[in-house]
Backbone as XML, in Angstrom:
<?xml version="1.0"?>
<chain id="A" units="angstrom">
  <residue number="1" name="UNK">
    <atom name="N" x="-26.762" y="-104.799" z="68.829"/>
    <atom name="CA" x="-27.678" y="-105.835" z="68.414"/>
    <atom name="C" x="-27.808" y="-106.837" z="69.562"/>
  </residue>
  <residue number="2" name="UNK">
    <atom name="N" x="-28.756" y="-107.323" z="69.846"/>
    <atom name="CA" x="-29.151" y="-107.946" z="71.207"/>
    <atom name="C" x="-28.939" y="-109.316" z="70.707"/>
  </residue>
  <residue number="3" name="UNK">
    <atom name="N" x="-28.742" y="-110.555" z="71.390"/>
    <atom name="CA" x="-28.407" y="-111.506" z="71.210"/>
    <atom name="C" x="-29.767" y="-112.629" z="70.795"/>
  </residue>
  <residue number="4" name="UNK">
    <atom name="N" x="-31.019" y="-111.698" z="71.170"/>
    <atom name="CA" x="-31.706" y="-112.653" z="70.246"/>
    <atom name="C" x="-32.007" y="-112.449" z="68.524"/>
  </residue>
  <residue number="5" name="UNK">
    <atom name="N" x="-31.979" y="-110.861" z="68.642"/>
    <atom name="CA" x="-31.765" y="-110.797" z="67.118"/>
    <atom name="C" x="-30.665" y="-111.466" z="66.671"/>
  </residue>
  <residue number="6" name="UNK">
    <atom name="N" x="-29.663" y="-111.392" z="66.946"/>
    <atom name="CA" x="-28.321" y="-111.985" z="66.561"/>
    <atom name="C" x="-28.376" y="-113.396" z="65.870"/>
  </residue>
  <residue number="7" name="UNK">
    <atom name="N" x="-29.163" y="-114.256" z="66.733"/>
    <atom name="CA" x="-29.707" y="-115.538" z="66.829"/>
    <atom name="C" x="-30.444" y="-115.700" z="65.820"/>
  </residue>
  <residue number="8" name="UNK">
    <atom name="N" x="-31.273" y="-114.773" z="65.773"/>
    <atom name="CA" x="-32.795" y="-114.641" z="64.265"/>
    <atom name="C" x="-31.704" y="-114.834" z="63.066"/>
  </residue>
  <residue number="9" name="UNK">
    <atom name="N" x="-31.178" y="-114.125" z="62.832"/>
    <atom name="CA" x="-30.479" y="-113.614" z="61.789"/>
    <atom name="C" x="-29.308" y="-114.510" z="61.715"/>
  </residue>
  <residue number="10" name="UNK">
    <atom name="N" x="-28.626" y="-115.262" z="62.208"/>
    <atom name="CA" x="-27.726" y="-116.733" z="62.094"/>
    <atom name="C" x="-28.461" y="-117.671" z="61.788"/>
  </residue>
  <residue number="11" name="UNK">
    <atom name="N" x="-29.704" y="-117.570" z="62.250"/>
    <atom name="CA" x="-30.324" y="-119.188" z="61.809"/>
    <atom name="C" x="-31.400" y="-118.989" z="60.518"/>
  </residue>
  <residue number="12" name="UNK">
    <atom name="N" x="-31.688" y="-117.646" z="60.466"/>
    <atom name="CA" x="-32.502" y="-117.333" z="58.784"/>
    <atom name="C" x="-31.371" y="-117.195" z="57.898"/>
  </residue>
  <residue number="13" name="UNK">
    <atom name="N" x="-29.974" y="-117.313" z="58.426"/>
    <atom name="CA" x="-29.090" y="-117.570" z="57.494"/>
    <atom name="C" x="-28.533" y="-118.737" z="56.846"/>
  </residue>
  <residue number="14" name="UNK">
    <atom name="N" x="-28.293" y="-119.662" z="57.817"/>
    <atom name="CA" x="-28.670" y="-120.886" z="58.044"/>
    <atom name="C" x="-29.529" y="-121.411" z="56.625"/>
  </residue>
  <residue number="15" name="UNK">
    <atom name="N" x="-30.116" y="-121.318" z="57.245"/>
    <atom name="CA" x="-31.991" y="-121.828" z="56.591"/>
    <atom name="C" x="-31.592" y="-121.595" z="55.043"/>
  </residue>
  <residue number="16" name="UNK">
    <atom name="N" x="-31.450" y="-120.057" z="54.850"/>
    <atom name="CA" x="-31.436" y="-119.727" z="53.302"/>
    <atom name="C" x="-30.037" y="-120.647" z="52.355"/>
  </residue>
  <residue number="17" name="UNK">
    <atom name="N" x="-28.970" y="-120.643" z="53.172"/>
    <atom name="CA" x="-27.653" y="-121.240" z="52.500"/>
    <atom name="C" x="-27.927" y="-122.998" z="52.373"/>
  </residue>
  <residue number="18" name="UNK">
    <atom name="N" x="-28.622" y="-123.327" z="53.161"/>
    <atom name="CA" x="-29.153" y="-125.060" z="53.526"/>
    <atom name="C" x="-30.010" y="-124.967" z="51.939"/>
  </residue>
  <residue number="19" name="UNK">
    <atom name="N" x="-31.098" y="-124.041" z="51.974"/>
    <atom name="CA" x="-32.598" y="-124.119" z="50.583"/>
    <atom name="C" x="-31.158" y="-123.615" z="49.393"/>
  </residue>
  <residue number="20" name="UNK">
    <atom name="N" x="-30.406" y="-122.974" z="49.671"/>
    <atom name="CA" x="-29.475" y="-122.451" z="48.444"/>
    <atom name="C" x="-28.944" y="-123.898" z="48.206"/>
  </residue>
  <residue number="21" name="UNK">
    <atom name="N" x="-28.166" y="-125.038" z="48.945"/>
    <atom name="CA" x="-27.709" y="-125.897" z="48.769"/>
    <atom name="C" x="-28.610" y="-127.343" z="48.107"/>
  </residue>
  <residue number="22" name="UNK">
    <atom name="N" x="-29.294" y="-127.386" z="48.694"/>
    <atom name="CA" x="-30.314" y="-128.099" z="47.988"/>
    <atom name="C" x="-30.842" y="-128.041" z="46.976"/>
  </residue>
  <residue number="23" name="UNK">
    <atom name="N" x="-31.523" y="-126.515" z="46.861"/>
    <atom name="CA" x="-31.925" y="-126.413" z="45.742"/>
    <atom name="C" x="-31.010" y="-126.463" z="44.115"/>
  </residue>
  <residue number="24" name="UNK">
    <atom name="N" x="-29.441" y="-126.355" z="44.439"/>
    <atom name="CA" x="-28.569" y="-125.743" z="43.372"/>
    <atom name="C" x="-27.784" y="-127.719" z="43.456"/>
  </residue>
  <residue number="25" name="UNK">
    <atom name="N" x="-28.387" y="-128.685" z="43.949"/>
    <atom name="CA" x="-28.285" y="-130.182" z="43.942"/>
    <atom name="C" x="-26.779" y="-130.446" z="44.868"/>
  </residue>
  <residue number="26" name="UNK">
    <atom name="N" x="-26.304" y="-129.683" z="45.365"/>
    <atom name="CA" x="-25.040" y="-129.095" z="46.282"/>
    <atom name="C" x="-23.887" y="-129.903" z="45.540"/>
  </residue>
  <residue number="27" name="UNK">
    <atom name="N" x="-23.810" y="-129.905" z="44.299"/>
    <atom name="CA" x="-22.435" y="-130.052" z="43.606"/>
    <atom name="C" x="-22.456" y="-129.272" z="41.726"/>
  </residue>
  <residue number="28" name="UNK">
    <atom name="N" x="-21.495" y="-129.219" z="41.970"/>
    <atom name="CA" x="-20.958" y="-127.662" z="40.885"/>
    <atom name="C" x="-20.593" y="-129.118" z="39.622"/>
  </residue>
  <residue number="29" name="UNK">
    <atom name="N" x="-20.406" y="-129.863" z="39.958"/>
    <atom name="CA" x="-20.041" y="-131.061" z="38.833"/>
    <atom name="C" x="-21.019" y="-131.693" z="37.976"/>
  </residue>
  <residue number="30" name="UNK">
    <atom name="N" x="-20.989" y="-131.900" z="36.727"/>
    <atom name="CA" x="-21.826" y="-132.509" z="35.957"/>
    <atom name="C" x="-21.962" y="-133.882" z="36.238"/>
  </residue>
  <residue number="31" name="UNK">
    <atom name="N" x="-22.898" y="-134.319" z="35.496"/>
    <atom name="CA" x="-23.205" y="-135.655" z="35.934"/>
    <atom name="C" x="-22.391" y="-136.264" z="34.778"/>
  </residue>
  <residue number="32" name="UNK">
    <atom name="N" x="-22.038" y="-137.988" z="34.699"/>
    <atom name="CA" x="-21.523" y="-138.382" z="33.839"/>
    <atom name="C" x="-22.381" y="-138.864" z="32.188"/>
  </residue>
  <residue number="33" name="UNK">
    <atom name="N" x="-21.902" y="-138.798" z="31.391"/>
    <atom name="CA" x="-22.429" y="-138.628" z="30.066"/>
    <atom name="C" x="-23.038" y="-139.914" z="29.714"/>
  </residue>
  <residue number="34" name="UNK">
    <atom name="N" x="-24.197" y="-139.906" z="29.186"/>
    <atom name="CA" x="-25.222" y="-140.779" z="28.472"/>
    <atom name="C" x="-24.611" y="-141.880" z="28.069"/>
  </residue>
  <residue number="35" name="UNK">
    <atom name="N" x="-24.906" y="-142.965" z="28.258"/>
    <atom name="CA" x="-24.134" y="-144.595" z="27.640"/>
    <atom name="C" x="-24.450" y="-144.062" z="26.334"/>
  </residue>
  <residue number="36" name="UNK">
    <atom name="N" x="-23.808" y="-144.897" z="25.149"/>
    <atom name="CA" x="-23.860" y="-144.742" z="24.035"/>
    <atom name="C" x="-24.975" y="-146.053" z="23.533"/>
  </residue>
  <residue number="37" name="UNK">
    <atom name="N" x="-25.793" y="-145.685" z="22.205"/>
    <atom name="CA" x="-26.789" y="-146.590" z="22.128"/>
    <atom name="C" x="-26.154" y="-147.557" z="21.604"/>
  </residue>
  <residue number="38" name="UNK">
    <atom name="N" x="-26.822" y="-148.794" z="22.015"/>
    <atom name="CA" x="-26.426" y="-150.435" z="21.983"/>
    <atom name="C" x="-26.424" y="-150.422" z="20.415"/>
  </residue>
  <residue number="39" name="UNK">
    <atom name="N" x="-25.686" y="-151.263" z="19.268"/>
    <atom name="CA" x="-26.260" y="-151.566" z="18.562"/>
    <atom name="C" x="-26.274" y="-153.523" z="18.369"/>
  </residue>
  <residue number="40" name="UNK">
    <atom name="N" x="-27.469" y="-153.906" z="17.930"/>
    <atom name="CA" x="-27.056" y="-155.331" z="17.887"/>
    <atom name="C" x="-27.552" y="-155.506" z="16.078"/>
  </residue>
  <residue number="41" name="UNK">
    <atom name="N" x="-26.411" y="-156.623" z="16.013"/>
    <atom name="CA" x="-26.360" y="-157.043" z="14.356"/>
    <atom name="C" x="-25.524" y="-158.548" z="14.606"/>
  </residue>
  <residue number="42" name="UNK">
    <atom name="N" x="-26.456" y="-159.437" z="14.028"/>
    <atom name="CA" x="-26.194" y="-160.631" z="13.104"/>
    <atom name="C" x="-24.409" y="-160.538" z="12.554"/>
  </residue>
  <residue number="43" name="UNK">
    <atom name="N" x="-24.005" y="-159.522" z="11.891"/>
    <atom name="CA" x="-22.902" y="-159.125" z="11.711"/>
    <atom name="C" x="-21.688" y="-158.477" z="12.248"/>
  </residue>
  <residue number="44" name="UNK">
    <atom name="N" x="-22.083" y="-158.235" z="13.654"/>
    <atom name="CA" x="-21.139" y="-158.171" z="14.537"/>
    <atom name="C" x="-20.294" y="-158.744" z="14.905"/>
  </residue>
  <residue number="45" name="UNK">
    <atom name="N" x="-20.533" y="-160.436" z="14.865"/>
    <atom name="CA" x="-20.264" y="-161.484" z="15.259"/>
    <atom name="C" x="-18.869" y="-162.059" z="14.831"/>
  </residue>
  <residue number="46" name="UNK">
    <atom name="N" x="-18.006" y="-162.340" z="15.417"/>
    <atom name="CA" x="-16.529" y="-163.411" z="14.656"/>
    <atom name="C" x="-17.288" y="-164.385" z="14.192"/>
  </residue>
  <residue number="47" name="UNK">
    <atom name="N" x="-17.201" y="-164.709" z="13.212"/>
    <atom name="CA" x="-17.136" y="-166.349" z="11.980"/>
    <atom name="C" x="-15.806" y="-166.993" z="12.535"/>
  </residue>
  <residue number="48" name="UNK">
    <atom name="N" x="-16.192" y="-168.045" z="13.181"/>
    <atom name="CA" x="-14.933" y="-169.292" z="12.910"/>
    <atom name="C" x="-15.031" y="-169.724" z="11.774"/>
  </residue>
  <residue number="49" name="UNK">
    <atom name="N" x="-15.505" y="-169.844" z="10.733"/>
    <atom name="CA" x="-15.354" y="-170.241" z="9.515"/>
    <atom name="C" x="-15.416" y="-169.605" z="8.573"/>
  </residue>
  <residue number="50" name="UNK">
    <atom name="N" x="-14.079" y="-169.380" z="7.514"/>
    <atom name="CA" x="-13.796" y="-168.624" z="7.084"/>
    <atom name="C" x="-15.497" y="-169.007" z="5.845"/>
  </residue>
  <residue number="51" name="UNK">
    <atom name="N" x="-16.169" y="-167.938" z="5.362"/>
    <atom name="CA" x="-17.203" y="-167.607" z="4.092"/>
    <atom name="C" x="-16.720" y="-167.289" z="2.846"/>
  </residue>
  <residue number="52" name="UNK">
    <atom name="N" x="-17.216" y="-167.491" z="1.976"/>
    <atom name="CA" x="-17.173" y="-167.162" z="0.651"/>
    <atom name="C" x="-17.754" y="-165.741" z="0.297"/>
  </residue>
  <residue number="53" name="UNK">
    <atom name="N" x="-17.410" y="-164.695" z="-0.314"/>
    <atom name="CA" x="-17.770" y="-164.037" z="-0.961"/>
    <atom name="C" x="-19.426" y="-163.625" z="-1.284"/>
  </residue>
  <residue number="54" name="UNK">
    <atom name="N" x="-19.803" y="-164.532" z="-1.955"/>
    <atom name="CA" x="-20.942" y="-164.977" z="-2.449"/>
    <atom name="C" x="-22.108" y="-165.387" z="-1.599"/>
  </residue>
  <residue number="55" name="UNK">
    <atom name="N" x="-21.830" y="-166.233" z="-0.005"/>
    <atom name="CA" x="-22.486" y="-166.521" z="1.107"/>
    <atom name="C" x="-22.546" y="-165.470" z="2.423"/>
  </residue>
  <residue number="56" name="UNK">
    <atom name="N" x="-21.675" y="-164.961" z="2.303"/>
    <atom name="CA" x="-21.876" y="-163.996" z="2.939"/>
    <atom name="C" x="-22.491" y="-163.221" z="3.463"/>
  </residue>
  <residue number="57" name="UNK">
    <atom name="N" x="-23.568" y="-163.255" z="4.581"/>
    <atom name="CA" x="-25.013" y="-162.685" z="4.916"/>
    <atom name="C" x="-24.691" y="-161.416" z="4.814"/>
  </residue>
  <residue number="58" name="UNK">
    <atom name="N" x="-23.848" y="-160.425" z="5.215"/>
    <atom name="CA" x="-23.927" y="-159.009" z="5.707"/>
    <atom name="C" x="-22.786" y="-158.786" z="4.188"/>
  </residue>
  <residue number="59" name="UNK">
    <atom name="N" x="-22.433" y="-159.006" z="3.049"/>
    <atom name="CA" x="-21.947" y="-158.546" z="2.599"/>
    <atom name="C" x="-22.416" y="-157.414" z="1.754"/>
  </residue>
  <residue number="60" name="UNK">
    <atom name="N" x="-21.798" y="-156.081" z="1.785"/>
    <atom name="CA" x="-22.481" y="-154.834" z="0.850"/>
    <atom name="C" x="-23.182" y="-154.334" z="1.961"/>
  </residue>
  <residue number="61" name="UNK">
    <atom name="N" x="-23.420" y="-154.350" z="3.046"/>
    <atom name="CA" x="-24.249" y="-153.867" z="3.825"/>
    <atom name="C" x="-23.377" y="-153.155" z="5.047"/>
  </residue>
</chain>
C-alpha cells in the first residue's frame, strides 16, 4: 500500500470517528433529571400564630 493511499484511508478514518463522535453527542452519560414541578400554596407557609380550628384557611384541603 503506497503511502498516499495509506494517508486517504487514516484521514477518511479520522473524519468518520470525529462525525461518529459528534453525532452520538460524545458522552455515553445521561443528562441530569428534570427539576421537579414548583408547587406554590397560601398553605405552605409557617403561621407564627398559633389558628383556631374553625379559622383556618387551608383546613380539609
Amino acid at each position: 500500500m503506497s503511502r498516499r493511499i495509506w494517508a486517504a484511508a487514516t484521514a477518511g478514518l479520522a473524519l468518520v470517528v470525529a462525525w461518529a463522535v459528534l453525532a452520538g453527542g460524545g458522552s455515553s452519560e445521561p443528562g441530569p433529571p428534570p427539576a421537579p414541578p414548583r408547587v406554590y400554596s397560601s398553605c405552605l407557609a409557617a403561621d407564627t400564630e398559633p389558628v383556631s380550628a374553625a379559622d383556618d384557611p387551608c383546613g380539609g384541603r
